[in-house]
C-alpha positions in Angstrom: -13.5 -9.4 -14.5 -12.3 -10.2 -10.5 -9.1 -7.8 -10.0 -6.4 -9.0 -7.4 -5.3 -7.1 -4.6 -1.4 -7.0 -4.6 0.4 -5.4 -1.9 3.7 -5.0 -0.5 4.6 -2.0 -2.2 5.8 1.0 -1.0 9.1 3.8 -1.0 12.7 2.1 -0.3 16.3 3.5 -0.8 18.1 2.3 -3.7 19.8 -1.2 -2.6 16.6 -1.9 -0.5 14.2 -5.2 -0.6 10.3 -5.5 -0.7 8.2 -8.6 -1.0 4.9 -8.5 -3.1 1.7 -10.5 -2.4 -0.8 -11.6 -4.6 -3.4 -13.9 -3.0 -6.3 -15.4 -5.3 -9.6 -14.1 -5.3 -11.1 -17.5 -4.1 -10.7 -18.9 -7.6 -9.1 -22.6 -7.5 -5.7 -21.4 -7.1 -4.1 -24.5 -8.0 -5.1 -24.6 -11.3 -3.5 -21.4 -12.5 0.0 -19.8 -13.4 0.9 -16.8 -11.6 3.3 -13.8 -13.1 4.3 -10.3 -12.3 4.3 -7.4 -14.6 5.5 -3.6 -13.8 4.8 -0.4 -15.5 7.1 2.6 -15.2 5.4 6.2 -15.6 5.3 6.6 -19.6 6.5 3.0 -20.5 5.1 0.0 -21.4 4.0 -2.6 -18.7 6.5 -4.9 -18.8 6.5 -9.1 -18.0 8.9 -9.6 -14.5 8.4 -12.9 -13.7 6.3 -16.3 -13.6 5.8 -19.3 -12.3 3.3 -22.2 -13.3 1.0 -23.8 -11.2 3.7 -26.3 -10.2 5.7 -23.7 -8.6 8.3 -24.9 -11.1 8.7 -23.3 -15.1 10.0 -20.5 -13.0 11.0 -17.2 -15.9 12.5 -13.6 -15.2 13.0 -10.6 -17.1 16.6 -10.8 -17.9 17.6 -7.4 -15.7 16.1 -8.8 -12.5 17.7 -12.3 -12.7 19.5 -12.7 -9.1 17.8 -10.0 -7.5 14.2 -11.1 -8.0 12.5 -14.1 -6.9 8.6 -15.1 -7.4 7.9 -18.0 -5.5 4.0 -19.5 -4.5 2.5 -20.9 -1.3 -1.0 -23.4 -2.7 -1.6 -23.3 0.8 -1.8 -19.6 1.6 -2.9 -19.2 -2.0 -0.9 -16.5 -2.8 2.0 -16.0 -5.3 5.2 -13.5 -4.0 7.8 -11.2 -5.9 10.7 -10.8 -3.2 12.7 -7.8 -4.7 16.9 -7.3 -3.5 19.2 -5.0 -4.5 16.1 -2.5 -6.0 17.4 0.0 -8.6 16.4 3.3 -9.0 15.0 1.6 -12.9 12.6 -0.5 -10.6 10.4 2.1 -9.6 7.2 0.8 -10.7 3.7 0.2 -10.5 3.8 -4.2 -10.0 0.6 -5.8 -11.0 0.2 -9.6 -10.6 -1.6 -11.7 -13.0 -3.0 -15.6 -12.3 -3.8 -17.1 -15.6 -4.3 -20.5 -17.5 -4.4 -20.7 -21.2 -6.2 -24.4 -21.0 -9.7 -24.4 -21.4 -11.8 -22.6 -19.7 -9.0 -19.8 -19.9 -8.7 -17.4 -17.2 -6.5 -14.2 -17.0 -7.0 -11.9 -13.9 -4.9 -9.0 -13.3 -4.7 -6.8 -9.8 -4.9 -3.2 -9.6 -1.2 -2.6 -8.9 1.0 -2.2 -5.8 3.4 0.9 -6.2 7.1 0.5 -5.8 9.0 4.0 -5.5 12.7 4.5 -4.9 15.0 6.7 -3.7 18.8 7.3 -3.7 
């Protein structure tokens, strides 16, 4: 299975912004949804946001609404997560995930970008 190659990550203060990238592994880029997941050490991974292939459909997690924003550029193929106003409960590994459920289904997830923050 192709893994993704997020990045972005990195250590910020509490209050601080990042923006995640998650460009497609040559597949037709197009054609497929894109979301963001995080996992916090001993938690579950957890859905963040998505978008559909539209760039429209756009869903967040309900304690990131107004802080986070995923957004997609077909021509860069790439989808982004721009994180504001990080809290402290944000520290997080992010994975990306570019999926369609129509046949042939594809679901291809990255290895993670690691968010840590500080107060």
């Amino acid at each position: 299975q192709a893994v993704l190659a997020e990045s972005g990550g990195g250590s910020v203060q509490a209050g601080g912004s990042l923006r995640l990238s998650c460009p497609a592994d040559g597949r037709t880029f197009a054609l497929l949804d894109g979301s963001w997941y995080r996992q916090a050490p001993g938690k579950e991974r957890e859905f963040v946001a998505s978008i559909n292939r539209f760039g429209g459909g756009i869903l967040y997690e309900d304690s990131v609404k107004g802080r986070f924003s995923i957004s997609r550029d077909d021509a860069k193929e790439a989808v982004y997560l721009q994180i504001n106003n990080l809290k402290l409960a944000g520290a997080a590994i992010y994975f990306c995930k570019l999926h369609k459920t129509t046949f042939p289904a594809v679901e291809c997830w990255g290895r993670g970008t690691q968010v840590t923050v500080s107060s």
